[in-house]
C-alpha positions in Angstrom: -26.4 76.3 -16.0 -29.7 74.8 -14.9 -32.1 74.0 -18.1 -35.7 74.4 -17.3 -38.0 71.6 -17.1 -40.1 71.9 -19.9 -43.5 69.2 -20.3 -44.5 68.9 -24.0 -47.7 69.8 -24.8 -48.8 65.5 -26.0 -47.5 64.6 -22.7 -49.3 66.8 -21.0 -52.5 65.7 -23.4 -51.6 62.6 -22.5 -51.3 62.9 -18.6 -54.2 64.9 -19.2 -56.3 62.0 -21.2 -54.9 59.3 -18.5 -56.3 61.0 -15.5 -60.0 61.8 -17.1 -59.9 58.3 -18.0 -59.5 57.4 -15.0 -62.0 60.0 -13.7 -64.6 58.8 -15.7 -64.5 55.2 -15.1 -64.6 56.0 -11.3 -67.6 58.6 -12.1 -69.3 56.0 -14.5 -68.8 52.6 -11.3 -69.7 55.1 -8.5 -72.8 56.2 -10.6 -74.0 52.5 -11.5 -73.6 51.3 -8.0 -74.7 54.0 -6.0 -76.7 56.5 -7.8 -78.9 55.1 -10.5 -82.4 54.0 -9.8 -81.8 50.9 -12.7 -78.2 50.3 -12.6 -76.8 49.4 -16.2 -74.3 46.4 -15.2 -74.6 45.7 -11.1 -78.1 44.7 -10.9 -78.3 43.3 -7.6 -78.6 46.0 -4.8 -78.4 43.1 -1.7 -74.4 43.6 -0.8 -74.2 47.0 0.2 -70.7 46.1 1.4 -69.8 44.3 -1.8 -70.5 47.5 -3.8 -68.6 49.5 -1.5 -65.5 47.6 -1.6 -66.1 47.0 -5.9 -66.0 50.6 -5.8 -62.8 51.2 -3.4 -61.1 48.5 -5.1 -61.4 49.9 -8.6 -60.3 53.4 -7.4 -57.4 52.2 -5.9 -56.5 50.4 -8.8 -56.9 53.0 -11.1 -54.6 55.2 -9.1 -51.9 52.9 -8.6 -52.1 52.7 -12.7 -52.2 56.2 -12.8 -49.3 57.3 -10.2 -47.1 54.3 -12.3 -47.6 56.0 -15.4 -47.0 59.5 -13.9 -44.1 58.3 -12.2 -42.7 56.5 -15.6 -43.1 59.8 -17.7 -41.4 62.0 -15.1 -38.5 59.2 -14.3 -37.8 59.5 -18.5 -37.9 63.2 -18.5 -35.3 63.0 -15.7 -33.4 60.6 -17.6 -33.1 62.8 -20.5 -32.3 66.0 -18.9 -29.4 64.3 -17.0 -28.4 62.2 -20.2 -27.4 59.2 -18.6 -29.0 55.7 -17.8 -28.0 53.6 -14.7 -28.9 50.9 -13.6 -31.0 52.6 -11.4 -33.2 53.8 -13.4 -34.1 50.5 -15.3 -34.7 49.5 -11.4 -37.5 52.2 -11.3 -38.6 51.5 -14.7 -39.2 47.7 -13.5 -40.3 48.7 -9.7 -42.9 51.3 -12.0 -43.9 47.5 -14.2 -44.8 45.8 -11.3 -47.0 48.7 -10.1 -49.1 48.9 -13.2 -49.6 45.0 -13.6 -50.6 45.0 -9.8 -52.7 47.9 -10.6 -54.7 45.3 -13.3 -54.5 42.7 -10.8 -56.4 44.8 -8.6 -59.3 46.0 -11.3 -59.1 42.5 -12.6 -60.0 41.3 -8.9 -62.6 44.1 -8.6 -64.5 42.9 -12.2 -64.9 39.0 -11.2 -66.3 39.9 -7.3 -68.6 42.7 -8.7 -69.9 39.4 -11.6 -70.3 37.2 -9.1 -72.1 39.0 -6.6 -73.9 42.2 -8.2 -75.1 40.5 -11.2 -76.6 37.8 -10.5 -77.9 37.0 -7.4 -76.1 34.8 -5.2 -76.5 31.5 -3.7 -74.6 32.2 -0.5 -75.6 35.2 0.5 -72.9 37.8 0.8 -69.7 37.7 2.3 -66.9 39.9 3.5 -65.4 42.0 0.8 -62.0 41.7 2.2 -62.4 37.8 3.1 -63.2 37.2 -0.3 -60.1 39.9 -1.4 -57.8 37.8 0.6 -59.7 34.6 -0.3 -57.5 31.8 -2.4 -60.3 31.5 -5.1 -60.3 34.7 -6.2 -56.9 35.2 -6.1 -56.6 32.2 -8.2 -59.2 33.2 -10.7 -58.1 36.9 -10.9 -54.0 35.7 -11.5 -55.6 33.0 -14.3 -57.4 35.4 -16.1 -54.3 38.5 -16.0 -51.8 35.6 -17.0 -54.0 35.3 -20.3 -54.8 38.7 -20.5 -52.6 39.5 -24.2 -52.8 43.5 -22.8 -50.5 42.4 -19.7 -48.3 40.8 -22.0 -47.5 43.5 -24.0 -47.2 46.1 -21.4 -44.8 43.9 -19.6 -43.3 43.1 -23.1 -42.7 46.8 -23.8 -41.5 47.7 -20.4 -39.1 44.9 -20.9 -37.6 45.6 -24.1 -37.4 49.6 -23.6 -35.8 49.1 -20.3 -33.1 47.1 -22.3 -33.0 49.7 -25.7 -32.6 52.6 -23.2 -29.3 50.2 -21.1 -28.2 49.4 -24.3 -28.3 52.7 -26.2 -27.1 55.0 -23.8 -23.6 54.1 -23.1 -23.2 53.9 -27.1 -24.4 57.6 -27.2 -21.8 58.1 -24.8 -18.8 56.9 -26.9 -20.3 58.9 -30.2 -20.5 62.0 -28.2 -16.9 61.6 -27.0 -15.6 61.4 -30.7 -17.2 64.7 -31.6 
């Protein structure tokens, strides 16, 4: 007998909430940077290619966050229809980790180009996006700054310790249920 699969209306809300979120933010960085005669954060207009890859950079970040997070709840869901936990699944559950603190990584990277060059003006002009993507000081800079992030922490905290609840739970469900 096949059971349906059934989403529960938070998380759907929440899927829902995630990707207007994420929506948004795009809406709201493509709107300052392209669109508004007197941006509110990027001020300086002289880097058209700057702005473009700012912009390409956040929304790939974004969706790398969001498709980890979808991926996450619909890996659980499949967990708990089959009722069992391999170590296969903690494997997605960590491969799912990485994703999302890339994801920052990436929107972290994004935030300290877009200060340095389209807020203030510049003293060496501007550069190639992707030199500067690829570059050793920003990747420097942008893996300081998530390292002390406490929101990285606890995501990977969390990740971490459910990961290990869900290894460590399951096979005890499994001996309770063969008692009854």
């Amino acid at each position: 007998m096949k059971t349906k699969f059934n989403i529960s209306r938070f998380a759907s809300g929440s899927l829902w909430v995630l990707g207007l979120m994420v929506l948004v933010q795009v809406g709201f960085t493509m709107a300052d940077l392209f669109f508004l005669k007197r941006p509110v954060f990027y001020r300086q207009n002289n880097c058209p290619g700057i702005k473009t890859g700012v912009l390409l950079l956040n929304c790939l970040s974004l969706l790398i966050i969001l498709g980890a997070a979808c991926t996450l709840y619909f890996l659980f869901m499949n967990i708990l229809k089959e009722k069992q936990w391999t170590s296969k699944h903690a494997w997605k559950v960590r491969i799912c980790c990485v994703f999302i603190v890339f994801g920052f990584y990436l929107s972290e990277m994004g935030t300290l180009i877009a200060n340095d060059f389209l807020k203030k003006p510049s003293a060496i002009g501007c550069p190639l996006f992707w030199n500067m993507v690829t570059g050793a000081y920003y990747a420097k800079n942008t893996l300081f700054n998530l390292v002390f992030q406490p929101g990285t922490w606890v995501l990977v905290l969390c990740m971490v310790l459910l990961t290990d609840l869900l290894r460590y739970t399951y096979p005890i469900k499994k001996e309770n249920e063969f008692f009854i």
